[in-house]
C-alpha positions as CSV (number, residue, x, y, z in Angstrom):
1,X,0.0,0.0,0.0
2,X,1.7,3.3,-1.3
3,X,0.4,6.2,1.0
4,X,1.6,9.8,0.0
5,X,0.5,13.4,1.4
6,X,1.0,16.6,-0.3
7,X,2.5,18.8,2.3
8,X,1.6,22.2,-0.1
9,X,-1.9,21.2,0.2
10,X,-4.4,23.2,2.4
11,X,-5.7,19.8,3.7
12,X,-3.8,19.0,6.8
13,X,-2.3,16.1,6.7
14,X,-4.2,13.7,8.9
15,X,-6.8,14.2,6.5
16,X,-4.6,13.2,4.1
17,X,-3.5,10.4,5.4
18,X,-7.6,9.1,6.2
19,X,-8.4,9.8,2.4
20,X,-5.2,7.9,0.9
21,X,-6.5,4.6,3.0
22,X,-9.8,5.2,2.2
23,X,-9.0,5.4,-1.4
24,X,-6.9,2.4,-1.1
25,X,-9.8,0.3,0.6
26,X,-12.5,1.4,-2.0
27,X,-10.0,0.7,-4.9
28,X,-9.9,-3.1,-3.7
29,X,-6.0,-2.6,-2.9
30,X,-6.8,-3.3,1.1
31,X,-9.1,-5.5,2.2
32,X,-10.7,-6.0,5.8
33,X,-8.1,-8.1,7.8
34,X,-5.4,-6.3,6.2
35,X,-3.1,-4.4,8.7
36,X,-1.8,-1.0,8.0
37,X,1.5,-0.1,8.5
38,X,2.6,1.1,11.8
39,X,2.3,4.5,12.4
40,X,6.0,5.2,12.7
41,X,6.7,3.7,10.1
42,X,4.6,5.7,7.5
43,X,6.2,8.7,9.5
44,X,9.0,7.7,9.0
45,X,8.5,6.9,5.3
46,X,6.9,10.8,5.1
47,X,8.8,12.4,6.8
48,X,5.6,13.8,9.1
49,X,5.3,13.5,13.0
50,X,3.8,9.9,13.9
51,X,1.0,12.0,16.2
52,X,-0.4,12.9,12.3
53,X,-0.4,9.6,11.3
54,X,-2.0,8.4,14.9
55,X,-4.8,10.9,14.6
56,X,-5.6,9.9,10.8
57,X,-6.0,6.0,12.0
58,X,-8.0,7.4,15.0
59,X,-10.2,9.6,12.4
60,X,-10.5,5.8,11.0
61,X,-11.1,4.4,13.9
62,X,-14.3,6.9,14.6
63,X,-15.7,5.7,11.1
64,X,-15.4,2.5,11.9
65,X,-13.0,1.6,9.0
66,X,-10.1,0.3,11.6
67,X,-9.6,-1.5,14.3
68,X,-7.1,-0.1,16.7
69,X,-5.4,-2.5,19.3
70,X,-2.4,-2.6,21.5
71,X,0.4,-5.0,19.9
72,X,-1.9,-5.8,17.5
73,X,-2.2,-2.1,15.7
74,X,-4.4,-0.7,12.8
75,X,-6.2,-3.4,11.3
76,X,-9.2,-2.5,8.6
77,X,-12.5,-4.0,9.5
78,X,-15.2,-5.5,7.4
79,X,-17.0,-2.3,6.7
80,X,-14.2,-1.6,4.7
81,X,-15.3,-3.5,2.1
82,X,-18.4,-1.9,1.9
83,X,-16.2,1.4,0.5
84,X,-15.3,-1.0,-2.5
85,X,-19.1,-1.9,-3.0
86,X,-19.9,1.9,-3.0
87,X,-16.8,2.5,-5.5
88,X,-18.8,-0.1,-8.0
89,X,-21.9,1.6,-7.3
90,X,-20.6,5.2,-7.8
91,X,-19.2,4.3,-11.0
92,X,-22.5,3.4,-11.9
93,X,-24.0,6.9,-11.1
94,X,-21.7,9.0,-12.3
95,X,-21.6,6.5,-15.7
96,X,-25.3,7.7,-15.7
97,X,-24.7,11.2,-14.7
98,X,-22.4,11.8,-17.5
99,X,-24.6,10.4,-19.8
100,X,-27.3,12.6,-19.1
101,X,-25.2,15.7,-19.3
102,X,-25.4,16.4,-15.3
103,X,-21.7,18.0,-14.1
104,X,-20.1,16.4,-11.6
105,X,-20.5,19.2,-9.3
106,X,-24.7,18.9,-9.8
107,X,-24.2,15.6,-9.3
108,X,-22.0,15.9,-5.8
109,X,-24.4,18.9,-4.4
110,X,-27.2,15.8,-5.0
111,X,-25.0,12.9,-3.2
112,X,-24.4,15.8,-0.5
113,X,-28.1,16.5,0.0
114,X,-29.2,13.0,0.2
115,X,-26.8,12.0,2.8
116,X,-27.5,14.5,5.1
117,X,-31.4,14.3,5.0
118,X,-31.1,10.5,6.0
């Protein structure tokens, strides 16, 4: 698994850090079971303060996309694989979307609404 972080960007890097594994996990490159590396070792790797990369596997931790464990460390859970059911799914609507014309930022604002009214 190949995590990176832009360190110009705006986003911090915790945020980062939570994307690049959740785009890892809906891409089918991670799967629930699968342990992440150890958090100084991808701070290590780069070159950021291992607290960042704690807090972005605690950020997973709240959404219930890792397991974290003494000894044991980050380890993704099953919901996990529901990220790469949604990834099939999305294609499928934005496949749709795009065929009907509707721009990807109509098409977000309507993702956006839906999820917060249920």
């Amino acid at each position: 698994m190949l995590l990176t972080v832009d360190p110009t960007s705006e986003v911090p890097l915790f945020a980062q850090l939570a994307a690049a594994v959740r785009a890892e996990a809906a891409a089918g490159r991670i799967h629930a079971g699968d342990r992440l590396p150890a958090a100084r070792e991808v701070a290590a790797g780069l070159a950021v303060n291992v607290h960042t990369v704690l807090r972005a596997y605690q950020d997973l931790r709240d959404e219930g996309l890792v397991d974290l464990r003494r000894g044991r460390g980050a380890v993704l859970t099953a919901q996990a694989a529901t990220l790469e059911d949604l990834r099939t799914d999305i294609d499928g609507l934005v496949a749709r979307a795009r065929a009907a014309g509707i721009h990807p930022d109509a098409l977000a604002a309507l993702v956006k609404e839906i999820a917060r009214d249920r």
